[in-house]
N, C-alpha and C positions, 0 to 999 in steps of 0.2 A: 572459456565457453560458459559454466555454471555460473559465473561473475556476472559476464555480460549480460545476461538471462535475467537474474537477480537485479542486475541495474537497472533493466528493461521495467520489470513488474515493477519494482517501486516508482518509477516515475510514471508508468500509467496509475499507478494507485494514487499517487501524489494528485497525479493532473483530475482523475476520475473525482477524487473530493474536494478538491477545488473549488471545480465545476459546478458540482454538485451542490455545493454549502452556499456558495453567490445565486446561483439561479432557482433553488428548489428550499424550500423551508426542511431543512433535512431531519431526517428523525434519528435521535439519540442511538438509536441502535446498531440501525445503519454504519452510523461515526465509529462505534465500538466496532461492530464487525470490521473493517476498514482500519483500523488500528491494530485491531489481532492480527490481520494481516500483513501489515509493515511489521509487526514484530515478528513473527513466523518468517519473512524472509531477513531478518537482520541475524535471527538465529539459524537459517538455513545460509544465509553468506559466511557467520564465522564458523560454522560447521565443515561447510566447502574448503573454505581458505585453509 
C-alpha cells in the first residue's frame, strides 16, 4: 500500500516538472523544491520497504 502510494507521488511529481519545465520558464527554486521532494519519497520508500 505505502509503495504504491510512493509510486503514485513520484510519477505525479515526475509528470508535475515535466510539464512544468516545457511549458513555463521554471524557476530554480521551484526545480530544487521538486527534487527535495523525489528524494524525501526515495527515502521514505527505502524506509517503508
Amino acid at each position: 500500500m505505502h509503495f504504491r502510494a510512493i509510486q503514485t507521488a513520484r510519477r505525479v511529481l515526475n509528470l508535475t516538472s515535466n510539464l512544468t519545465a516545457k511549458r513555463l520558464q521554471i524557476r530554480p527554486n521551484l526545480v530544487s523544491i521538486i527534487n527535495r521532494a523525489e528524494l524525501a519519497l526515495d527515502g521514505l520508500g527505502k524506509f517503508v520497504n
